[in-house]
C-alpha positions as a Markdown table, in Angstrom:
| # | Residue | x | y | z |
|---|---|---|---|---|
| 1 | Unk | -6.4 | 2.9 | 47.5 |
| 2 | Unk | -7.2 | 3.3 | 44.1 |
| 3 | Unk | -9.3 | 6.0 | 42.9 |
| 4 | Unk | -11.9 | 5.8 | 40.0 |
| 5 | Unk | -12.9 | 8.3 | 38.1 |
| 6 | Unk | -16.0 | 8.7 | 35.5 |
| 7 | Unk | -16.2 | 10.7 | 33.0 |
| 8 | Unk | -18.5 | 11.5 | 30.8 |
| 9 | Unk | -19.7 | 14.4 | 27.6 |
| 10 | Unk | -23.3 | 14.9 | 27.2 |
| 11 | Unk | -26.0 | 17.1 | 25.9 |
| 12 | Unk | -29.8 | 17.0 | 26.6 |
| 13 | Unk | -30.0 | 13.8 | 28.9 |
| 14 | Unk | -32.0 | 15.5 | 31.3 |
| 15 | Unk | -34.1 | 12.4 | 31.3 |
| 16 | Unk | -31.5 | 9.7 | 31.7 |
| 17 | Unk | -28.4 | 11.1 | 33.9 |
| 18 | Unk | -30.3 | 10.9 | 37.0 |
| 19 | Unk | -30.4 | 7.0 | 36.4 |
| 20 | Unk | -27.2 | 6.9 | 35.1 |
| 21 | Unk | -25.3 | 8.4 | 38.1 |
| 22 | Unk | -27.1 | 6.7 | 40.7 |
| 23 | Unk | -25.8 | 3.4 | 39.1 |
| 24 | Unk | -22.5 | 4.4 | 39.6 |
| 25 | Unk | -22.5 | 6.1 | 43.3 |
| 26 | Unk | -21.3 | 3.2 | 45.2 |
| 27 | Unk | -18.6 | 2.6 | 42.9 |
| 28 | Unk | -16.5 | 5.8 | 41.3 |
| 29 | Unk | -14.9 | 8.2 | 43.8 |
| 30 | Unk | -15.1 | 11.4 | 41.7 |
| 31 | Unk | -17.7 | 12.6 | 38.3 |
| 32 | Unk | -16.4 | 15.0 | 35.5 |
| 33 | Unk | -19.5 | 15.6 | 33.0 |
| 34 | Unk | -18.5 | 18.0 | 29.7 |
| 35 | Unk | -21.5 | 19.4 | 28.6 |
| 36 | Unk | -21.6 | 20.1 | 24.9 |
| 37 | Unk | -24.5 | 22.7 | 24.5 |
| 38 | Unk | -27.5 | 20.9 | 26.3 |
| 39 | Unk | -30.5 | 23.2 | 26.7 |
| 40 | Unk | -32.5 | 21.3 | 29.3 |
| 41 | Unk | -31.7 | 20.1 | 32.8 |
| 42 | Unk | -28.6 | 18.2 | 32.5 |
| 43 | Unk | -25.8 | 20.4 | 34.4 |
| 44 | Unk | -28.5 | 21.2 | 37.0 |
| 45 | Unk | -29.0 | 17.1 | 37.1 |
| 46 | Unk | -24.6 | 16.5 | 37.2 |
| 47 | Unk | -24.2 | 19.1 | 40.0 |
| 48 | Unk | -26.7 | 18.1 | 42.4 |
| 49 | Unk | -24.7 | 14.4 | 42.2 |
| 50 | Unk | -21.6 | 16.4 | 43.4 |
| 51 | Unk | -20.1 | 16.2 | 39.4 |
| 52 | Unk | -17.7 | 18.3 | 38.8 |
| 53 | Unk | -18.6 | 20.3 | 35.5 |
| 54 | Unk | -17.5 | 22.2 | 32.3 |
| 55 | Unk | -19.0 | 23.2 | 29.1 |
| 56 | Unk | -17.6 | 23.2 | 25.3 |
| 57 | Unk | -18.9 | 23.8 | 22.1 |
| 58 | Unk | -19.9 | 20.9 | 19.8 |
| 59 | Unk | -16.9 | 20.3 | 16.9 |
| 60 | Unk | -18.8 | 17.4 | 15.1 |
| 61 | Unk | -16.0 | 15.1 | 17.0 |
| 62 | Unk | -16.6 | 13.1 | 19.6 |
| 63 | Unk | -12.5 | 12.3 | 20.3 |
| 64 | Unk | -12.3 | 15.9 | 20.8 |
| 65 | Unk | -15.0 | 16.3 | 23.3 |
| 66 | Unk | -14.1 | 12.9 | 25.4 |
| 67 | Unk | -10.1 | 14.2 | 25.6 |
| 68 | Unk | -11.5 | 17.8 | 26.8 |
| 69 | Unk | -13.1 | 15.7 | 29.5 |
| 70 | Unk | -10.3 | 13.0 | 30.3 |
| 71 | Unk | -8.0 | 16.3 | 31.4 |
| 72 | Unk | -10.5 | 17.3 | 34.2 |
| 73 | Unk | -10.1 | 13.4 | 35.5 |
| 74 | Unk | -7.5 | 13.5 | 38.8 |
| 75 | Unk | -8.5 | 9.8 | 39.6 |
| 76 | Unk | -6.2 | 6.2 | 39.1 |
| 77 | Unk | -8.7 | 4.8 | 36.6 |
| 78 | Unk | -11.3 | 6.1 | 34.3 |
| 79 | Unk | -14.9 | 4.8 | 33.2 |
| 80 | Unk | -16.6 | 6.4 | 30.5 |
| 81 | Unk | -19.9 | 5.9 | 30.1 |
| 82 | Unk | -22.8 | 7.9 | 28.0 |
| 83 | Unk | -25.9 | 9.7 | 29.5 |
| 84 | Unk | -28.3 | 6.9 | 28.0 |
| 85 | Unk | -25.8 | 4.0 | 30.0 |
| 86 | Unk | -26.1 | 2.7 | 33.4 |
| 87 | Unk | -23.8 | 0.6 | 35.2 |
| 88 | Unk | -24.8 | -2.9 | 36.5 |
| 89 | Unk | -23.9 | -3.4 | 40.1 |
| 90 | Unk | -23.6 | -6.5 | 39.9 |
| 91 | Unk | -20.5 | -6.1 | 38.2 |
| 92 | Unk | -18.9 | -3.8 | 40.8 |
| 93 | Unk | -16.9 | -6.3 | 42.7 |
| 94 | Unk | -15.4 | -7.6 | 39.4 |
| 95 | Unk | -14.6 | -4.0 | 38.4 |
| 96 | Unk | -12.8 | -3.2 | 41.8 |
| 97 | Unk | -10.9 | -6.3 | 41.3 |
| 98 | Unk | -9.7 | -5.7 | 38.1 |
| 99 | Unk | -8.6 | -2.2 | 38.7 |
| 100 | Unk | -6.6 | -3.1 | 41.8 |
| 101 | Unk | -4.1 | -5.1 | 39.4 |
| 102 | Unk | -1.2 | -3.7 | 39.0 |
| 103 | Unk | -0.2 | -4.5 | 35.3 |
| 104 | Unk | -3.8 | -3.7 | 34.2 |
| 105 | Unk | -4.1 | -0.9 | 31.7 |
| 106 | Unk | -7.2 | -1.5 | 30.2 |
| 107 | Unk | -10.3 | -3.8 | 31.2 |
| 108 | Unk | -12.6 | -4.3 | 28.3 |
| 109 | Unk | -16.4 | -4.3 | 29.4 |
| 110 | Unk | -19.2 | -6.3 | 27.8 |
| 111 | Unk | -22.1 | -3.8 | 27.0 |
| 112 | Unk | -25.7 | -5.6 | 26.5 |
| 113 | Unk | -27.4 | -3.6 | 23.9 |
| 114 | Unk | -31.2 | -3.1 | 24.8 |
| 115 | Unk | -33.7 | -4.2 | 22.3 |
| 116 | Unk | -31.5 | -5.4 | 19.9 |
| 117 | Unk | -33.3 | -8.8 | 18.6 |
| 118 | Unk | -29.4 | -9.2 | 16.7 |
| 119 | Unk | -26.5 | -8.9 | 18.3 |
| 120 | Unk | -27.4 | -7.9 | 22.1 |
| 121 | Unk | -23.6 | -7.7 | 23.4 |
| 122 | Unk | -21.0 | -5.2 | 22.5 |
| 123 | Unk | -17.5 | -5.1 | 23.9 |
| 124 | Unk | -16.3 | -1.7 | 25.0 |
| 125 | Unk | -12.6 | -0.2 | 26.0 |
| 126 | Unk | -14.4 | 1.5 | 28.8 |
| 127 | Unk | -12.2 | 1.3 | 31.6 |
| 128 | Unk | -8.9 | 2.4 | 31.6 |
| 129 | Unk | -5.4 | 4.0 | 33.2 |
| 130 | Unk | -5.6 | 7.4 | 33.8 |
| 131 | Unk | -2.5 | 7.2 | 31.9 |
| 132 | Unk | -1.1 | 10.2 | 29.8 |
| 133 | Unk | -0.7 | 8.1 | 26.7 |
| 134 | Unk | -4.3 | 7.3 | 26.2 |
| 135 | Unk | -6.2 | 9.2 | 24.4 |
| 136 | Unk | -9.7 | 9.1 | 22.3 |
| 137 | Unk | -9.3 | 9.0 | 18.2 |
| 138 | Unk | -11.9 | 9.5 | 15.6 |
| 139 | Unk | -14.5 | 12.0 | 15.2 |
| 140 | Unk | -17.4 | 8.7 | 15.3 |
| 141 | Unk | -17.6 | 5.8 | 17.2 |
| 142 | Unk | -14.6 | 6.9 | 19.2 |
| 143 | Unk | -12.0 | 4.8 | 20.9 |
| 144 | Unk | -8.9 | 4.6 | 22.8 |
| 145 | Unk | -7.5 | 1.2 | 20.9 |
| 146 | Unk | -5.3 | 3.3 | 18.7 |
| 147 | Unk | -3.4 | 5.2 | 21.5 |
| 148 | Unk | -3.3 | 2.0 | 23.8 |
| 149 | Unk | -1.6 | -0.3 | 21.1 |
| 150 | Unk | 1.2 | 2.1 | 20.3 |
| 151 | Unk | 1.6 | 2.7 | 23.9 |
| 152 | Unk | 1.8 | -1.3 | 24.4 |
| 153 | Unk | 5.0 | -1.1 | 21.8 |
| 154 | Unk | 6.6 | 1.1 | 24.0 |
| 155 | Unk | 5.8 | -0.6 | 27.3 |
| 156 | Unk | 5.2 | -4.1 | 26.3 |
| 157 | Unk | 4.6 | -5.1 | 30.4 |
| 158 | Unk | 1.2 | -3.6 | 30.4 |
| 159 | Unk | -2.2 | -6.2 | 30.2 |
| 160 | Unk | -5.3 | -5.9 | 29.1 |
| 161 | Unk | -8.5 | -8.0 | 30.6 |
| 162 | Unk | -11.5 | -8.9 | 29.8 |
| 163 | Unk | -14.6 | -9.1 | 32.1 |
| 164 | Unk | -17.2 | -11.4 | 30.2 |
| 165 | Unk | -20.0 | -10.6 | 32.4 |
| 166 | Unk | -22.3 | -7.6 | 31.7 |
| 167 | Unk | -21.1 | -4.1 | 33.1 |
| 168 | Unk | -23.2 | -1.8 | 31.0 |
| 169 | Unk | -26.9 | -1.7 | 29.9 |
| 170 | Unk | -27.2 | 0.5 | 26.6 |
| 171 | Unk | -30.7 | 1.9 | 25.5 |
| 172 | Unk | -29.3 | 4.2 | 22.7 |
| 173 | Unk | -30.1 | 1.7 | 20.1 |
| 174 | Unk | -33.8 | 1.1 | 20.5 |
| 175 | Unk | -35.6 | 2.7 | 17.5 |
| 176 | Unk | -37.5 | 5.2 | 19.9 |
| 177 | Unk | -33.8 | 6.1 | 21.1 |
| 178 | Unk | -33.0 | 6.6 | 17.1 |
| 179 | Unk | -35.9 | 8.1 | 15.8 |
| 180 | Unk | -35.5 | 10.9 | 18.5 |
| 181 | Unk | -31.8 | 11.3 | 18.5 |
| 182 | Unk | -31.4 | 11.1 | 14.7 |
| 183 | Unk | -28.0 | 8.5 | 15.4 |
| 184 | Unk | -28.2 | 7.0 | 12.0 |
| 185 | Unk | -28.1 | 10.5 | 9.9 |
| 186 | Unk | -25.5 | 11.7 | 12.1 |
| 187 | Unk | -23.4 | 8.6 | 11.7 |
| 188 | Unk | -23.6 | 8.8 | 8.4 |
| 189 | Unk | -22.2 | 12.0 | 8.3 |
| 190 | Unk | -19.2 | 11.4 | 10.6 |
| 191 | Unk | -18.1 | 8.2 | 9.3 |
| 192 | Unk | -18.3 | 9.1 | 5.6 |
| 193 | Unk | -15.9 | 12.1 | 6.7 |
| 194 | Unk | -13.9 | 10.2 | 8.4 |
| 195 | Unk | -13.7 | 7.5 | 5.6 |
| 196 | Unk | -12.2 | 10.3 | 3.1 |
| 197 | Unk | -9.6 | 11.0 | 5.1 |
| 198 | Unk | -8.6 | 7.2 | 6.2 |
| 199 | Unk | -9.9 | 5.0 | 3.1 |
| 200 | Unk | -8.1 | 1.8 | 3.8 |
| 201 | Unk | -8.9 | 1.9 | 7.4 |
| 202 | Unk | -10.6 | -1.5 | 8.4 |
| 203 | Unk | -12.2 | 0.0 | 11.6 |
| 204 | Unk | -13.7 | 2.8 | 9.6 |
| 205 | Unk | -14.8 | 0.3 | 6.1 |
| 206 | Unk | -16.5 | -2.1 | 9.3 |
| 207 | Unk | -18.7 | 0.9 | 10.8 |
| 208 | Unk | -19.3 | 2.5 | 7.0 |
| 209 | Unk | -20.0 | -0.4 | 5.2 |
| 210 | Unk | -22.5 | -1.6 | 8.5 |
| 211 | Unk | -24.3 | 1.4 | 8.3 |
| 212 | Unk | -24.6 | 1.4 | 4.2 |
| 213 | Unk | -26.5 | -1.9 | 4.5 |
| 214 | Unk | -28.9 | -0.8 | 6.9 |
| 215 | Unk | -29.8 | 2.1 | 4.8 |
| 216 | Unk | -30.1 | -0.3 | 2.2 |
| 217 | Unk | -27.1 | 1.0 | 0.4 |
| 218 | Unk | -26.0 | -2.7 | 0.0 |
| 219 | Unk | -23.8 | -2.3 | -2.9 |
| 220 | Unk | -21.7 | 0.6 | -1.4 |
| 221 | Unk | -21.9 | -1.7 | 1.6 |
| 222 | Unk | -20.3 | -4.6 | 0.5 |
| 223 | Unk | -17.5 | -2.8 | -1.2 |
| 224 | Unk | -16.5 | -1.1 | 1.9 |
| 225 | Unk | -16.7 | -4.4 | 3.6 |
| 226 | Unk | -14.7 | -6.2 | 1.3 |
| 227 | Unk | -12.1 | -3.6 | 1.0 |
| 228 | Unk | -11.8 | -3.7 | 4.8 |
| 229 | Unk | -10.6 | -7.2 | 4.6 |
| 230 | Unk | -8.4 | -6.7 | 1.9 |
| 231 | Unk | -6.1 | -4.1 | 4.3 |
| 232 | Unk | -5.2 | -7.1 | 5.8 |
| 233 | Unk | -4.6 | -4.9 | 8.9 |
| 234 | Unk | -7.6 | -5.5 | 11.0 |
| 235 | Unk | -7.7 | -6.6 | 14.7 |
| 236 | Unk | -9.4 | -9.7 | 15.5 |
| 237 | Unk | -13.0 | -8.0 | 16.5 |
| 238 | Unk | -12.9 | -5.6 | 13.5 |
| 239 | Unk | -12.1 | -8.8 | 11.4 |
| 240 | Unk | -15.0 | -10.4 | 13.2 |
| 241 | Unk | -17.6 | -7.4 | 12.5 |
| 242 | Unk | -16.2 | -7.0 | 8.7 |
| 243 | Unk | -16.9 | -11.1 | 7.8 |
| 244 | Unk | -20.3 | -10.7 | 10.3 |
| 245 | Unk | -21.4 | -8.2 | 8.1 |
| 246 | Unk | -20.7 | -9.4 | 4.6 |
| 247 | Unk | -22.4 | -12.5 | 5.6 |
| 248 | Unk | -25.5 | -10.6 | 6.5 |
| 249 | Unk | -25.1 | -8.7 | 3.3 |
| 250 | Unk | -25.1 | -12.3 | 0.9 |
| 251 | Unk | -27.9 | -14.0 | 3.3 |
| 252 | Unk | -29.9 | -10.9 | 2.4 |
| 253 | Unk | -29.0 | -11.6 | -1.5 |
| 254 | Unk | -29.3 | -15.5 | -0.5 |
| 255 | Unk | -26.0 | -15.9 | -1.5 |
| 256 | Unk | -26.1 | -18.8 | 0.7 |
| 257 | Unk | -22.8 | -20.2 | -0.1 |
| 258 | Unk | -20.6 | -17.3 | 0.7 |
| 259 | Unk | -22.8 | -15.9 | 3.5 |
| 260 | Unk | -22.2 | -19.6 | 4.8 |
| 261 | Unk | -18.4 | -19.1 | 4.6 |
| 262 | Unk | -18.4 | -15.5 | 6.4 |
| 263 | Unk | -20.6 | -16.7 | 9.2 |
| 264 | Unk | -17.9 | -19.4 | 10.0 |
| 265 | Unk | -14.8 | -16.9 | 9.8 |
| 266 | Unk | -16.9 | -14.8 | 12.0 |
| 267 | Unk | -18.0 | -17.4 | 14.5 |
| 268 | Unk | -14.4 | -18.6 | 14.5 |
| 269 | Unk | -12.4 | -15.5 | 15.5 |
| 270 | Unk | -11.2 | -15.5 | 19.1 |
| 271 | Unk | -13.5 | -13.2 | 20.7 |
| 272 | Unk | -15.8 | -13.9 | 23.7 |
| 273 | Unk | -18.9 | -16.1 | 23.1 |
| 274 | Unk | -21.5 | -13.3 | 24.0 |
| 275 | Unk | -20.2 | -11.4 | 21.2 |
| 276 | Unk | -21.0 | -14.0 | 18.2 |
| 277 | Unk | -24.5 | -14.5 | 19.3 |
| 278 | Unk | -25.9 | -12.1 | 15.8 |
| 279 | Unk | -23.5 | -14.5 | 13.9 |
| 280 | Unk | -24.8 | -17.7 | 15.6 |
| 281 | Unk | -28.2 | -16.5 | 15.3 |
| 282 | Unk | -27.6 | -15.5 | 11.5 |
| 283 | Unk | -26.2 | -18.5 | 10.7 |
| 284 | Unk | -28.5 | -20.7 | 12.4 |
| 285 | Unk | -30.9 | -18.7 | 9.9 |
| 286 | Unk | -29.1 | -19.3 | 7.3 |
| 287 | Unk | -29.3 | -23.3 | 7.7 |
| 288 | Unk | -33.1 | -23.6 | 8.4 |
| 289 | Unk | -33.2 | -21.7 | 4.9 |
| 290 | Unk | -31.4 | -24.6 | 3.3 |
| 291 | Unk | -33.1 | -27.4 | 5.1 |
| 292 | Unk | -30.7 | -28.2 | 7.4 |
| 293 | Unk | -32.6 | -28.4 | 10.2 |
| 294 | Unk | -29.9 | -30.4 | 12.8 |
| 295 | Unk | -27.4 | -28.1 | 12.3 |
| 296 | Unk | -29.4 | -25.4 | 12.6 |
| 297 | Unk | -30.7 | -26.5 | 16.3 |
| 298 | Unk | -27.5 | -27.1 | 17.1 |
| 299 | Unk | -26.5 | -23.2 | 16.6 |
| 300 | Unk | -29.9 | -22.3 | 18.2 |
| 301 | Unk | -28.9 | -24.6 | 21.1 |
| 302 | Unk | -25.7 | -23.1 | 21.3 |
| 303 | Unk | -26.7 | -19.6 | 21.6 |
| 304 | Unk | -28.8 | -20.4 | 24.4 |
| 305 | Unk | -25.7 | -22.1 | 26.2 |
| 306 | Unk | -23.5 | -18.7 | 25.7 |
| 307 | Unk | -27.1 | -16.8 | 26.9 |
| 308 | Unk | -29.8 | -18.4 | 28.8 |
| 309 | Unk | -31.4 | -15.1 | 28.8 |
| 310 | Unk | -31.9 | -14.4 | 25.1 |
| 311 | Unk | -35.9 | -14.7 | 24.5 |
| 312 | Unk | -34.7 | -14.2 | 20.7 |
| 313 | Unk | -33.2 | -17.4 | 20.9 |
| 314 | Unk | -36.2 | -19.2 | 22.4 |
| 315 | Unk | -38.2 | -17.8 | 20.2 |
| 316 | Unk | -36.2 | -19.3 | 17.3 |
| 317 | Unk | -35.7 | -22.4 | 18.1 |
| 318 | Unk | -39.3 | -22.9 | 19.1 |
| 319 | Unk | -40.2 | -21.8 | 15.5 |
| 320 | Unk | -38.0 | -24.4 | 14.1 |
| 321 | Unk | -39.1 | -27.1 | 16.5 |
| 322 | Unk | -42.9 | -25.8 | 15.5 |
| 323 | Unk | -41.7 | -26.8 | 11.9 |
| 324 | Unk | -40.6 | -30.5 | 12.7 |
| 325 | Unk | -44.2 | -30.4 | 14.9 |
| 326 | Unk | -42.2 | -30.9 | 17.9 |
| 327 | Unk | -45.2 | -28.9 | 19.2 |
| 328 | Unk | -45.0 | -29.3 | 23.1 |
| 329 | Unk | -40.8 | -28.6 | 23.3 |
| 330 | Unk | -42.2 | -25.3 | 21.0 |
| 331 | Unk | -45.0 | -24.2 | 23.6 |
| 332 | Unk | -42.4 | -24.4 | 26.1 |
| 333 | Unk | -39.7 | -22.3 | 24.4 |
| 334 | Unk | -42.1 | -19.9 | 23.3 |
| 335 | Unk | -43.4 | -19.4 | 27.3 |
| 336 | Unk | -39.6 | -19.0 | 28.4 |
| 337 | Unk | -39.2 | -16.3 | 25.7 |
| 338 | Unk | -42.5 | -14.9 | 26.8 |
| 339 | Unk | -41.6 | -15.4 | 31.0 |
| 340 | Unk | -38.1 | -13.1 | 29.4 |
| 341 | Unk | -39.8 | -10.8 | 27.3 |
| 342 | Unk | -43.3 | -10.5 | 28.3 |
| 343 | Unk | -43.9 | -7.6 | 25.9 |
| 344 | Unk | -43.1 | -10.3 | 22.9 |
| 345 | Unk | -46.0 | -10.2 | 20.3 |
| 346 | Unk | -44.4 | -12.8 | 17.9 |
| 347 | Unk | -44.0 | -14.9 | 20.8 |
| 348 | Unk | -47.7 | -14.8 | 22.1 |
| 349 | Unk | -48.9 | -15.0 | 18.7 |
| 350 | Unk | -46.9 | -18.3 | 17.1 |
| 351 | Unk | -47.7 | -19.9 | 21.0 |
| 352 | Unk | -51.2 | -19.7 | 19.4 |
| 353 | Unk | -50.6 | -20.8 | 16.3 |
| 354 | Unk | -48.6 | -23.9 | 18.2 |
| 355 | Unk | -51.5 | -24.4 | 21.3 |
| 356 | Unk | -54.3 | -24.3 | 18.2 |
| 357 | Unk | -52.1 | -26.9 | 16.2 |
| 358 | Unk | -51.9 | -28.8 | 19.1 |
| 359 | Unk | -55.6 | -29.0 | 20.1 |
| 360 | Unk | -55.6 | -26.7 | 23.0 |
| 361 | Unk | -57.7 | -24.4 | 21.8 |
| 362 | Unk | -58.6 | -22.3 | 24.9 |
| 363 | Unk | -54.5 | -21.7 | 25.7 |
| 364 | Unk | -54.7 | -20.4 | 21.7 |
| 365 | Unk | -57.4 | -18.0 | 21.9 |
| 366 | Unk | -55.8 | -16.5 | 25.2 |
| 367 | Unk | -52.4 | -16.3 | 23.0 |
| 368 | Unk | -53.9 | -15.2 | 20.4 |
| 369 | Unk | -55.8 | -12.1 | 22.3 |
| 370 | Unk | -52.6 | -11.0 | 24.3 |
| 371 | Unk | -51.0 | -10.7 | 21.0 |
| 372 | Unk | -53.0 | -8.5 | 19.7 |
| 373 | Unk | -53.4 | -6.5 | 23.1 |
| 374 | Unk | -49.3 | -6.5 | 22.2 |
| 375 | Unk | -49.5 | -5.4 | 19.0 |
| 376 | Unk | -52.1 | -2.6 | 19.7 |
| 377 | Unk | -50.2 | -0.8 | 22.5 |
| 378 | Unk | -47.0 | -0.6 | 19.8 |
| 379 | Unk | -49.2 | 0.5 | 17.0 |
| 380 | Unk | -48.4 | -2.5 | 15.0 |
| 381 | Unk | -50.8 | -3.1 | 11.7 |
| 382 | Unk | -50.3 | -6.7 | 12.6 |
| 383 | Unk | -53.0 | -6.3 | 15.4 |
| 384 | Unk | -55.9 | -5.8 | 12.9 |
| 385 | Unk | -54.4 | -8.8 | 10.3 |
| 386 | Unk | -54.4 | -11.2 | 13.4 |
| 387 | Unk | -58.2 | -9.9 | 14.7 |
| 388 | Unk | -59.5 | -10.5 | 10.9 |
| 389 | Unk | -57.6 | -13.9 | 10.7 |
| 390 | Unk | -59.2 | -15.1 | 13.9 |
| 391 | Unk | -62.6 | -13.5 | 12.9 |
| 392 | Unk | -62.3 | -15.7 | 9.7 |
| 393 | Unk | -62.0 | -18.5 | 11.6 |
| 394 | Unk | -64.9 | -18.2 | 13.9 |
| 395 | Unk | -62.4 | -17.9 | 17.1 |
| 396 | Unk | -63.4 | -14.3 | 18.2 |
């Protein structure tokens, strides 16, 4: 029988490990946790789930740490995952599947990003081989791609699979997550090490040059991104990312012509569907912004095909529909946004906007109040604009 291992480095996740464990008990037969110099609960938390444990000082290199852990692993098969990560358990049975096969060496996993309005999937080299030949590389946003394709020129009869449906759930990226961690700073710092030492590296222009544009360092950005394609070296996602984000870049300069020709070499690379959604999205953006309004619904309608569960795509299309004063088909997408999202202020508020255009005034003033009830409990100026607004017009 095959034996799974997982293993993980941490530091401070007192408040998440707990969760994260417990999604994986009825799944991995043994736990190996590297602590890196937590000060809080967290080996306490690791032992009482039966982990076995071991400490090492923090090197500013995240390969380091995550190969100090893979040596403690004695199982078939290893699954990293990160203290702020749980497992979805629906996707056990998959998982088991895929590991049983004998040619498998790696089985990439589709991570859904929480709170990202964007891009809400990731793929991740999560699961793999316990095989000696793998190993992490880079000090930031480390991965085991590098050590798996030189080990598939040496033994071309390995495979590696692709489960599309989602095995992780990630809430390291929601701003609270950022603010408190201080990710971007420490990215920054990384990557831009990294960068000196491997300049023409596509991977690390893709990460770099992302980062520099949301730090509004667009013109460092874009020649990171830029030079990234011009290696001519990268692999299909990396080429993906590196036109994803230059399109992002020009829409933002409404360059609309060349962010209209990145956003189609992104949408066109052969990755999984969930994984172009922030392109799709982008695009579809991008076409309402030039008035044309079919083609945009038509990317909006597509999203919503690859993921009936995006309320950021119900959202969107409703406000284009709202636009063309397709007003019921927009009350209806904006309540299916809300029935996903039921924290969505945006929502709320444009279904009042949409009920008030349409003449149903009571269902507008009840919009209108949760939205500001929404906006309230996240401290959002845009509570007090919306209460004088409806003041002004004699609703409240």
């Amino acid at each position: 029988m095959v034996q799974l291992s997982l293993c993980m480095i941490v530091k401070n996740e007192s408040a998440n490990l707990a969760q994260c464990l417990t999604s994986v008990k009825d799944l991995v037969d043994e736990i190996i946790v590297l602590d890196t110099g937590s000060s809080d609960r967290t080996l306490e938390i690791a032992q009482e789930f039966g982990a076995i444990t071991a400490s090492q000082e923090w090197t500013e290199d995240f390969a380091i740490a995550r190969n100090e852990a893979l040596k403690l692993v004695t199982g078939d098969w290893v699954l990293v995952l990160d203290g702020d990560e749980i497992f979805n358990i629906n996707a056990i049975k998959d998982v088991k599947s895929a590991i049983a096969q004998e040619n498998t060496l790696v089985v990439n996993l589709i991570r859904h990003e929480i709170g990202a309005s964007q891009s809400p999937y990731s793929a991740v080299s999560r699961l793999f081989r316990n095989h000696p030949a793998i190993k992490f590389s880079r000090p930031y946003h480390e991965t085991i791609d590098d050590s798996v394709l030189t080990l598939l020129k040496q033994e071309p009869h390995w495979n590696i699979v692709e489960l599309p449906m989602v095995s992780i759930l990630h809430s390291g990226y929601t701003p609270e997550a950022l603010q408190t961690k201080d990710k971007t700073n420490r990215a920054k710092s990384l990557l831009e090490k990294t960068f000196k030492e491997n300049p023409n590296d596509p991977y690390i222009c893709s990460k770099l040059g992302a980062l520099y544009l949301q730090l509004g360092q667009e013109k460092e950005g874009l020649k990171l991104l830029k030079q990234g394609l011009k290696a001519n070296t990268a692999s299909v996602p990396i080429s993906f990312e590196l036109h994803y984000h230059l399109a992002n870049a020009y829409l933002h300069q409404k360059k609309w012509e060349l962010a209209n020709k990145h956003y189609q070499k992104a949408i066109n690379q052969p990755i999984l569907p969930q994984l172009k959604i922030g392109a799709f999205n982008n695009f579809a953006g991008l076409l309402k912004s030039v008035g044309d309004l079919k083609n945009a619904q038509i990317a909006y309608e597509t999203i919503l095909k690859i993921d009936p569960t995006f309320a950021v795509g119900y959202y969107n299309l409703a406000m284009l529909l709202k636009g063309k004063d397709q007003l019921q088909d927009a009350i209806a997408l904006y309540q299916k946004a809300i029935n996903l999202n039921p924290n969505y202020a945006e929502a709320y508020q444009n279904l009042g906007v949409t009920c008030f255009k349409a003449g149903l005034l009571q269902e507008s003033l009840e919009a209108f109040k949760k939205a500001i009830s929404l906006y309230e409990s996240q401290q959002s100026p845009e509570a007090e604009k919306l209460t004088r607004s409806l003041e002004e017009m004699g609703m409240i």
